[in-house]
VEXPA-143314 format. One line per field, with one value per residue: x, y, z of N, C-alpha, C, O in turn; residue number from 0; residue in three letters. Coordinates in steps of 0.1 Angstrom, whole numbers, plus 5000, padded with zeros to 4 digits. Layout:
N
n.c1: X|...
n.c2: Y|...
n.c3: Z|...
ca.c1: X|...
ca.c2: Y|...
ca.c3: Z|...
c.c1: X|...
c.c2: Y|...
c.c3: Z|...
o.c1: X|...
o.c2: Y|...
o.c3: Z|...
pos: NUM|...
code: Ala|...
***
This chain:
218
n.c1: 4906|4932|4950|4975|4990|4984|4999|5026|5022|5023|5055|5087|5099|5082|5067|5084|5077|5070|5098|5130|5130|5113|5110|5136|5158|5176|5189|5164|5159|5169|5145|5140|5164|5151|5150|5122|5088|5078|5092|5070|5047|5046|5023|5013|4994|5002|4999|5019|5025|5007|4976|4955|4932|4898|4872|4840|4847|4833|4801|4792|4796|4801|4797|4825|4852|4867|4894|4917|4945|4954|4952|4955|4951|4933|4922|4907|4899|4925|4937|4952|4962|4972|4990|4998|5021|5035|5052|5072|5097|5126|5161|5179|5161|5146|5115|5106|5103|5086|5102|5130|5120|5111|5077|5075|5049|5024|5025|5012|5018|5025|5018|4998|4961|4944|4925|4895|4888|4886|4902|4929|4942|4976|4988|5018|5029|5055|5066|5083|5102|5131|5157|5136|5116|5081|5062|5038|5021|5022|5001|4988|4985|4964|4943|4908|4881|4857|4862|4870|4882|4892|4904|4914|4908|4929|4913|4887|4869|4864|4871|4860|4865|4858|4874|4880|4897|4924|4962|4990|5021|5048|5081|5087|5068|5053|5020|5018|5000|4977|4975|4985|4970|4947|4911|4879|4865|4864|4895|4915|4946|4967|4999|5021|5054|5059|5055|5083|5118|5143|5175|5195|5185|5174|5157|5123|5105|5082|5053|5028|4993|4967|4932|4906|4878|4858|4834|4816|4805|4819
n.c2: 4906|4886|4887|4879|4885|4912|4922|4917|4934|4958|4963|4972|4960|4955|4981|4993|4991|5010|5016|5026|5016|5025|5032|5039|5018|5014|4993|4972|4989|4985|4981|5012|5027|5048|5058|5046|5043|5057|5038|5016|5026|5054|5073|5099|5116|5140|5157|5163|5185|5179|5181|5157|5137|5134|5113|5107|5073|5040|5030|5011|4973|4952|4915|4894|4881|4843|4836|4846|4849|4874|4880|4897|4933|4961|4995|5012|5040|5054|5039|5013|4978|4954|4924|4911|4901|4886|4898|4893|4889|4900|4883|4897|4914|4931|4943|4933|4946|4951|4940|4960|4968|4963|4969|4961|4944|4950|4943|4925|4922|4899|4893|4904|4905|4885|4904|4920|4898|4908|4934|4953|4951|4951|4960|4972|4991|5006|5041|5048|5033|5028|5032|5023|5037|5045|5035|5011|5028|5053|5074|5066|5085|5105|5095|5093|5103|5079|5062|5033|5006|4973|4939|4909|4875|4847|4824|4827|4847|4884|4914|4942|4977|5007|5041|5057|5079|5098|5103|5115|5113|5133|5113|5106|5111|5090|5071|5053|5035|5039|5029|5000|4994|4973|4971|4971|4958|4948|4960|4978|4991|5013|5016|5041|5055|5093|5133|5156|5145|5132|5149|5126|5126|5097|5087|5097|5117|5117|5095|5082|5075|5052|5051|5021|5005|4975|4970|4956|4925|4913
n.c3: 5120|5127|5163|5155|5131|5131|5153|5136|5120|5130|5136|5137|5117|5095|5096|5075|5048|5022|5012|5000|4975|4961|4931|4932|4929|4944|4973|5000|5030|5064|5093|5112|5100|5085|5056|5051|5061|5092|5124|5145|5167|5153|5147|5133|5115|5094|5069|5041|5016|4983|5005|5021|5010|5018|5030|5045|5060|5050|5071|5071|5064|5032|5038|5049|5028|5021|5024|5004|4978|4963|4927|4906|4899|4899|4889|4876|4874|4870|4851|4862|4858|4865|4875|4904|4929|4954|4985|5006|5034|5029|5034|5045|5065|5062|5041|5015|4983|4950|4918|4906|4871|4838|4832|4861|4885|4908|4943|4972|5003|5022|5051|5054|5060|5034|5004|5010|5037|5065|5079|5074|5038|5026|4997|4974|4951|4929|4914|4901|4880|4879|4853|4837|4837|4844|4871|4884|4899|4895|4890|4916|4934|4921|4929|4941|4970|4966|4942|4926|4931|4925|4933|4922|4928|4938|4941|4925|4929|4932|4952|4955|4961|4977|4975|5002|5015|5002|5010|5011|5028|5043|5046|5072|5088|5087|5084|5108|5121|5118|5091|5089|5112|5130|5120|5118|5096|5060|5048|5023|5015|4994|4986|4978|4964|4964|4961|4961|4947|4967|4980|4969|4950|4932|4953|4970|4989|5001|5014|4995|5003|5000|5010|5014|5014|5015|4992|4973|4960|4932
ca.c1: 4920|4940|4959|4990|4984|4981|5012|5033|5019|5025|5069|5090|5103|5068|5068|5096|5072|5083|5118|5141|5129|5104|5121|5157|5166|5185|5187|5156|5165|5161|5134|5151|5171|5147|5141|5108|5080|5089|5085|5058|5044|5046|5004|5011|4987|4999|4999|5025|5015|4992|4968|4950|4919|4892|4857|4835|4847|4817|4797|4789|4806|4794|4804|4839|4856|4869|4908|4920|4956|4949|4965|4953|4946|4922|4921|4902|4904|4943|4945|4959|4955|4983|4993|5000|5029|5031|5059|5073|5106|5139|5167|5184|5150|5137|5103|5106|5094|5082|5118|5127|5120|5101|5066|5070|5036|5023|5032|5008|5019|5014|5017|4986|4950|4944|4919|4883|4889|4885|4913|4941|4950|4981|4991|5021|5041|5067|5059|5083|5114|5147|5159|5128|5105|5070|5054|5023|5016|5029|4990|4981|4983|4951|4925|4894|4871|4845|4867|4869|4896|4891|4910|4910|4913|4930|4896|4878|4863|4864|4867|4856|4868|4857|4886|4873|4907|4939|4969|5003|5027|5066|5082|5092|5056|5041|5009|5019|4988|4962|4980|4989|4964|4931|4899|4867|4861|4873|4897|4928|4957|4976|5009|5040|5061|5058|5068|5094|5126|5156|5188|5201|5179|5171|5144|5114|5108|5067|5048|5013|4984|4952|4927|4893|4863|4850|4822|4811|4817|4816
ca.c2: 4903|4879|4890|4880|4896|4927|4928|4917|4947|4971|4960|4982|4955|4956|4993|5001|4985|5012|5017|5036|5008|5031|5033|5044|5010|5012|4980|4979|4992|4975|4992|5019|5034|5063|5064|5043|5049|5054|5026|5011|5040|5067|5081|5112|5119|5156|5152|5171|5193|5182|5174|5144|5143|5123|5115|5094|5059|5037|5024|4994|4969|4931|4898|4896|4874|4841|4838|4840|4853|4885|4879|4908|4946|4967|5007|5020|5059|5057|5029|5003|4969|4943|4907|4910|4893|4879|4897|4889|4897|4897|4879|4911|4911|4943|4942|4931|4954|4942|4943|4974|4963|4971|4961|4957|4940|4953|4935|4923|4919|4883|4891|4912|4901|4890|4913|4912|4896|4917|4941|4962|4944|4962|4963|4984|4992|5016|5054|5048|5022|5034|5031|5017|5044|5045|5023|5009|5035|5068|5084|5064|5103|5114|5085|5102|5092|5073|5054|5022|4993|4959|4931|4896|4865|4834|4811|4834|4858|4895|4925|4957|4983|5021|5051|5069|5087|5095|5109|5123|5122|5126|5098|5109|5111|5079|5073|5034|5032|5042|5022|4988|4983|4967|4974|4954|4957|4943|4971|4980|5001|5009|5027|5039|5068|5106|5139|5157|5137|5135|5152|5121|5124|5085|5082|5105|5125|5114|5083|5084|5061|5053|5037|5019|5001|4966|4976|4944|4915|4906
ca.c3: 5117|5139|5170|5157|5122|5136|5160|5128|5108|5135|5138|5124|5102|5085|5090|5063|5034|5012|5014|4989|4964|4952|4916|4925|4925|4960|4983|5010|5039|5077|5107|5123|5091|5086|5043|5046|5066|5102|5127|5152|5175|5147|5143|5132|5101|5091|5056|5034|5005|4986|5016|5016|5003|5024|5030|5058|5061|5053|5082|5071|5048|5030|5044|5051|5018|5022|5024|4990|4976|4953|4917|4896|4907|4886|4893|4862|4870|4867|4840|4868|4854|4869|4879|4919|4935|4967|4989|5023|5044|5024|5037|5057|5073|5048|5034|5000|4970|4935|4914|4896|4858|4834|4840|4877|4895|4921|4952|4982|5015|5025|5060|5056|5056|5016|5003|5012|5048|5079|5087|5062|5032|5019|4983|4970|4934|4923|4908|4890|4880|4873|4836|4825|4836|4851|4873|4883|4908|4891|4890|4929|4939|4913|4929|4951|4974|4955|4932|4927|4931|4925|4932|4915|4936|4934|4937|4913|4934|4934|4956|4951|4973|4978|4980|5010|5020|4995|5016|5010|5040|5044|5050|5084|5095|5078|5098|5107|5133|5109|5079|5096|5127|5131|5114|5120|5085|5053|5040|5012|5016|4987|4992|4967|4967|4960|4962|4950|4948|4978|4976|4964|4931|4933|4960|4970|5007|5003|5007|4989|5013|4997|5024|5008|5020|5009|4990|4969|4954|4917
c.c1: 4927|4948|4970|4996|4990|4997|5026|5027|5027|5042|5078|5100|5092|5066|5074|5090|5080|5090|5123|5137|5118|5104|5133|5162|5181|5179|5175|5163|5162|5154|5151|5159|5167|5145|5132|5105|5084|5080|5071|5058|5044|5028|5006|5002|4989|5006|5009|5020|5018|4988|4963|4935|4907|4876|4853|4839|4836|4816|4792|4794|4804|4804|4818|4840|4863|4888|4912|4933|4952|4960|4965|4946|4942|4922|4917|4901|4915|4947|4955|4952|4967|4979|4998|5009|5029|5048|5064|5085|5120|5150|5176|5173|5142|5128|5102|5096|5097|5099|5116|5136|5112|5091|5067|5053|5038|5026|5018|5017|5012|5012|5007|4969|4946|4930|4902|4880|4892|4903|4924|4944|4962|4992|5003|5031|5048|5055|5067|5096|5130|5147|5144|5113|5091|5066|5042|5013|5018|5017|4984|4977|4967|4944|4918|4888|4865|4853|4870|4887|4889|4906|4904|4919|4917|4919|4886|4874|4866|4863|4874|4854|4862|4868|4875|4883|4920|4950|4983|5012|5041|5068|5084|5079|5041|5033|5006|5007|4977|4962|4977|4978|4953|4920|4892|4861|4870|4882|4910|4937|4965|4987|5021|5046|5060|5063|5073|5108|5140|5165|5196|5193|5170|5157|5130|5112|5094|5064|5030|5007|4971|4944|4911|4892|4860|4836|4809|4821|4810|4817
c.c2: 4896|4889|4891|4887|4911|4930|4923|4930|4958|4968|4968|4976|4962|4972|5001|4990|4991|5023|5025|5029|5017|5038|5037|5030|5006|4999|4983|4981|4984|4985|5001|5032|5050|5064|5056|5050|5047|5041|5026|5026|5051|5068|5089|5108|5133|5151|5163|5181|5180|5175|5166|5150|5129|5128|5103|5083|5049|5033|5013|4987|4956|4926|4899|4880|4864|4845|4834|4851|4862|4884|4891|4921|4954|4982|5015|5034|5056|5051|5022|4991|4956|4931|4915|4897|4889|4885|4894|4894|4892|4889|4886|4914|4926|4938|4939|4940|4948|4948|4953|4971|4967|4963|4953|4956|4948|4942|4933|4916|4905|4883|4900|4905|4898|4900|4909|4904|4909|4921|4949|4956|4953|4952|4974|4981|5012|5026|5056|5037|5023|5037|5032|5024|5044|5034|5022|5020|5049|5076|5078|5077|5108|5103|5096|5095|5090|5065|5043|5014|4983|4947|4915|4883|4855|4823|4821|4845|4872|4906|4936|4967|4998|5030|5056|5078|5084|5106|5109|5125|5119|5116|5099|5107|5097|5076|5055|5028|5029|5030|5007|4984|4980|4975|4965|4952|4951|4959|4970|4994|4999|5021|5030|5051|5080|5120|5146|5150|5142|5142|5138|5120|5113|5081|5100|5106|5119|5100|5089|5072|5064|5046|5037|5007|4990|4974|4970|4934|4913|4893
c.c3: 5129|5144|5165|5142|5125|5144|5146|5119|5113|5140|5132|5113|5088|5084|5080|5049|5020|5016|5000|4975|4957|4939|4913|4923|4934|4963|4994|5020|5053|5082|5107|5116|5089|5073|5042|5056|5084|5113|5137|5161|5168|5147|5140|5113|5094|5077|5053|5030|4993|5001|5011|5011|5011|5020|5040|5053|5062|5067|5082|5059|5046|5039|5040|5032|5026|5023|5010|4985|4962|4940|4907|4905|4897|4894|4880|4863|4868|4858|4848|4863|4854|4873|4896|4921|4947|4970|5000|5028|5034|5039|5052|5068|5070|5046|5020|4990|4953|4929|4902|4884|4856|4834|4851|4882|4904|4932|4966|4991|5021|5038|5067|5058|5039|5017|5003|5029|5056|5083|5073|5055|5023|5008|4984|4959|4934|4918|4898|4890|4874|4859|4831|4827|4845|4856|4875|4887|4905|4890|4905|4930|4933|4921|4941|4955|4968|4945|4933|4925|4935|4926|4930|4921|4931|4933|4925|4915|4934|4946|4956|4964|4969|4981|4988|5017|5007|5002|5009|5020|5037|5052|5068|5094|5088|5093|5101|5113|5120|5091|5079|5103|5127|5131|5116|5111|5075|5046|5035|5014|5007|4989|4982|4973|4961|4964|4957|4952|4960|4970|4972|4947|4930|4942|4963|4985|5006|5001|5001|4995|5006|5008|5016|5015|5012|5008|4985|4967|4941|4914
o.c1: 4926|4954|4977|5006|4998|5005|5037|5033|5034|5043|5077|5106|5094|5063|5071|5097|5088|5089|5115|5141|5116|5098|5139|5172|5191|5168|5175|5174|5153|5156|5163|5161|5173|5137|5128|5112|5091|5069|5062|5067|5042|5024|5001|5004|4979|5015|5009|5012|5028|4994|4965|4929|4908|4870|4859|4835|4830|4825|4788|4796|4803|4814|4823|4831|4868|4892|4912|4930|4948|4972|4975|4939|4948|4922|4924|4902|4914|4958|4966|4940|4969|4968|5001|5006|5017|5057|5055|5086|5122|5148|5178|5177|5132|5129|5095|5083|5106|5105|5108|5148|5105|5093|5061|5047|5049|5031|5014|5023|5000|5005|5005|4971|4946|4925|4896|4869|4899|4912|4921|4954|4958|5000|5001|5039|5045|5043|5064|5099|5137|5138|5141|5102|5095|5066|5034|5002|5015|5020|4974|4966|4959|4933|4923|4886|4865|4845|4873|4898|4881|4916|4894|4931|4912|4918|4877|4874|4877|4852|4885|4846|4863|4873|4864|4878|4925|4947|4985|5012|5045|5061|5083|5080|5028|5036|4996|5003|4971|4952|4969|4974|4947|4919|4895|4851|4881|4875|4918|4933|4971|4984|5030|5044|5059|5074|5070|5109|5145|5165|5208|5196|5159|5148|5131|5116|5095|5067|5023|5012|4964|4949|4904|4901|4858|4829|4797|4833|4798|4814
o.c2: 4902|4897|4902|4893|4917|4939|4928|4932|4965|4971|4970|4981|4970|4976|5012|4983|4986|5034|5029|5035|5014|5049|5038|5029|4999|4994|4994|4976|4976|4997|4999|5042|5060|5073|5056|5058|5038|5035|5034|5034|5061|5056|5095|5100|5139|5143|5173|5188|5173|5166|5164|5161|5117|5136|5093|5081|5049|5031|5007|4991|4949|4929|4903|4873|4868|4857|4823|4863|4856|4887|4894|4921|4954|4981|5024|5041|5056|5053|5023|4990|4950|4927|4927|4885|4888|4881|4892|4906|4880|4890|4882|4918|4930|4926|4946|4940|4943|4958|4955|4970|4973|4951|4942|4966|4953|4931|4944|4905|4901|4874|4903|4894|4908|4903|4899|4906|4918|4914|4946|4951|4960|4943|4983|4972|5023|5024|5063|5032|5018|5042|5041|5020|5042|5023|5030|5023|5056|5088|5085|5081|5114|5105|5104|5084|5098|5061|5041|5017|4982|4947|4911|4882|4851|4815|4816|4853|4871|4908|4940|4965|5000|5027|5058|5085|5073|5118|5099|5137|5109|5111|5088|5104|5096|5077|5048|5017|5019|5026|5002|4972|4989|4985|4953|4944|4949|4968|4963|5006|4988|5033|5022|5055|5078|5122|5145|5149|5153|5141|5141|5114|5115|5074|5111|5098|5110|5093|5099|5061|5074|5037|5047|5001|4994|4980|4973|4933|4911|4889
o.c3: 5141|5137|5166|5143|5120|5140|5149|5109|5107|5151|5120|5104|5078|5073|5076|5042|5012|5021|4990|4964|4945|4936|4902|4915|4932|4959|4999|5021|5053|5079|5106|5122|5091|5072|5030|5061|5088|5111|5136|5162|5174|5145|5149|5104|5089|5074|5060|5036|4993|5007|4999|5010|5010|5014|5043|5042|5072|5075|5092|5047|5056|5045|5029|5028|5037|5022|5005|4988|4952|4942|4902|4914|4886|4906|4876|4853|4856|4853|4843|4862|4844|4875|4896|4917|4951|4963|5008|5027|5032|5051|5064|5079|5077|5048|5014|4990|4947|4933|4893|4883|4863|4836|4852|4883|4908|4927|4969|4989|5023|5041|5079|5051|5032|5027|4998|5033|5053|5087|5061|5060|5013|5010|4992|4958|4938|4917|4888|4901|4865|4853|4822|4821|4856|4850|4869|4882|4914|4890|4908|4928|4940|4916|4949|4950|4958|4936|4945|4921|4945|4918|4935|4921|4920|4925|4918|4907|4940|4949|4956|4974|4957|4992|4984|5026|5003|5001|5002|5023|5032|5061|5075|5106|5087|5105|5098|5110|5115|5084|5072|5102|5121|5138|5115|5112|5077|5040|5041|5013|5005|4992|4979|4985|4949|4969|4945|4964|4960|4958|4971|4936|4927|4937|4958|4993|5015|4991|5005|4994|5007|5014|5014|5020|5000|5016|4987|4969|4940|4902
pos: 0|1|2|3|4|5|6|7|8|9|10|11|12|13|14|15|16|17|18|19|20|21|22|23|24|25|26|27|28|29|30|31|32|33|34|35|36|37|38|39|40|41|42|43|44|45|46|47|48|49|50|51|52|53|54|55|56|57|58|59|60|61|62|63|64|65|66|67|68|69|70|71|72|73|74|75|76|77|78|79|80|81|82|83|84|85|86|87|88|89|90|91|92|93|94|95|96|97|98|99|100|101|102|103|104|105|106|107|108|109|110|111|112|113|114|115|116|117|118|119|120|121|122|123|124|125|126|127|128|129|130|131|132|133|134|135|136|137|138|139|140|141|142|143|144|145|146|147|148|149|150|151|152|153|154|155|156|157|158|159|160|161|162|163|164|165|166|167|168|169|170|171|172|173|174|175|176|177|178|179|180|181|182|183|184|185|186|187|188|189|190|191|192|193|194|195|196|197|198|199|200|201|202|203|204|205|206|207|208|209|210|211|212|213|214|215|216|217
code: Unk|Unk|Unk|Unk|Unk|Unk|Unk|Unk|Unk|Unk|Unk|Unk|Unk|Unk|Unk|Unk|Unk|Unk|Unk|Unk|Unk|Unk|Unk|Unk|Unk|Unk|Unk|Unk|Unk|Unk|Unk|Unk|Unk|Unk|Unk|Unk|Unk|Unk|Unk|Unk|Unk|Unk|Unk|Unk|Unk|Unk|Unk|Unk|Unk|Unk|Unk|Unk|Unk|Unk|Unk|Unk|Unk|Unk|Unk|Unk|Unk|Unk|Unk|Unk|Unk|Unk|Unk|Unk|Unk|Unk|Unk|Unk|Unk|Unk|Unk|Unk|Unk|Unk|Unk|Unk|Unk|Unk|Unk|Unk|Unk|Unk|Unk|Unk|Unk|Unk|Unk|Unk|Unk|Unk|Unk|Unk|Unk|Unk|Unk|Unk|Unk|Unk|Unk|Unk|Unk|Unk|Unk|Unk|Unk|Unk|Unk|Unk|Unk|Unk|Unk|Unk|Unk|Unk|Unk|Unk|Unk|Unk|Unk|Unk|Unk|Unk|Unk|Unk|Unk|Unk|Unk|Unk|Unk|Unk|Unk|Unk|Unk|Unk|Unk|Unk|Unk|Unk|Unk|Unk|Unk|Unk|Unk|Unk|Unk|Unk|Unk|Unk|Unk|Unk|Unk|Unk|Unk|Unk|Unk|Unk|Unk|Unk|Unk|Unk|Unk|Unk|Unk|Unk|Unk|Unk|Unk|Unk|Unk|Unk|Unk|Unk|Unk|Unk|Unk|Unk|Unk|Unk|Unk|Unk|Unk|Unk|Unk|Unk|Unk|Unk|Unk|Unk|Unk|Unk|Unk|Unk|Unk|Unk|Unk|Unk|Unk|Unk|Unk|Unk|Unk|Unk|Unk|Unk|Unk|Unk|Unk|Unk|Unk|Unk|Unk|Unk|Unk|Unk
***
């Protein structure tokens, strides 16, 4: 993953991916605010309740994937099966999240590695969407190491990722290091919100972090 890649992931713009948008249907918030994930320099990994649930990170992983913009996301234990948007920096200088409607896409991070290339590619959708109910991401929490995620490229191509860690941390302790920063492998981070819900009702105290492994290609 490029140098400059990497020091945009780790900013605490790019830190506050998700923000309050995680189906209350609040405005995103900027770095600094404190309801996403917190900024650059946080590593803490102490997971909430539930704990995460992990397993070895492989040690070896295929040929890195061309550069190709991921349009569809496939997660067959959970019954995920979306169109993928392309998000980037709102205007206020927030992270933009997929819009809370019904049938909200998941959303990739375009200022991520796309998926399949060398280093974190992060993915992330709602758990759930105001009014209109559930989102994409409302079972992320149930996936296990060993399960599959695929994503479906814009040139045709495929990749097929491994869960080898699913975590649970308050938002206070999101683990930006381990989420955001360079890997010498191809790998996918998908991230929503969880929990039980804030004292304002609307947003949620937990983020939910999946972390997987290029594993093939179809």
């Amino acid at each position: 993953m490029p140098t400059k890649s990497v020091r945009a992931l780790l900013t605490g713009v790019v830190a506050v991916l998700l923000v309050s948008g995680c189906g209350s249907g609040t405005a995103a918030v900027r770095a600094g605010e404190g309801t996403g994930p917190s900024g650059a320099g946080s590593a803490s990994t102490a997971p909430s309740t539930p704990p995460s649930s992990a397993a070895a990170a492989p040690s070896t992983a295929p040929k890195a994937l061309a550069a190709s913009v991921p349009v569809r996301l496939q997660i067959p234990s959970i019954g995920v099966d979306t169109s993928v948007m392309r998000l980037g920096l709102a205007a206020d200088g927030s992270v933009q999240v997929p819009p809370i409607e019904a049938n909200a896409p998941a959303g990739w991070y375009r200022n991520s590695p796309t998926p399949g290339q060398v280093g974190p590619s992060v993915i992330l959708a709602h758990v759930t969407v105001g009014q209109y109910g559930n989102g994409v991401f409302l079972h992320l929490s149930r996936l296990r190491p060993g399960d599959r995620v695929v994503a479906r490229l814009q040139d045709g191509a495929s990749a097929a990722f491994t869960v080898y860690k699913v975590q649970t941390v308050a938002k206070a302790e999101f683990p930006t290091a381990a989420v955001y920063g360079n890997v010498d492998r191809p790998e996918l981070r998908l991230i929503t919100c969880g929990g039980p819900r804030d004292s304002t009702g609307h947003g949620y105290l937990d983020n939910v972090v999946v972390y997987a492994a290029l594993t093939a290609e179809q």
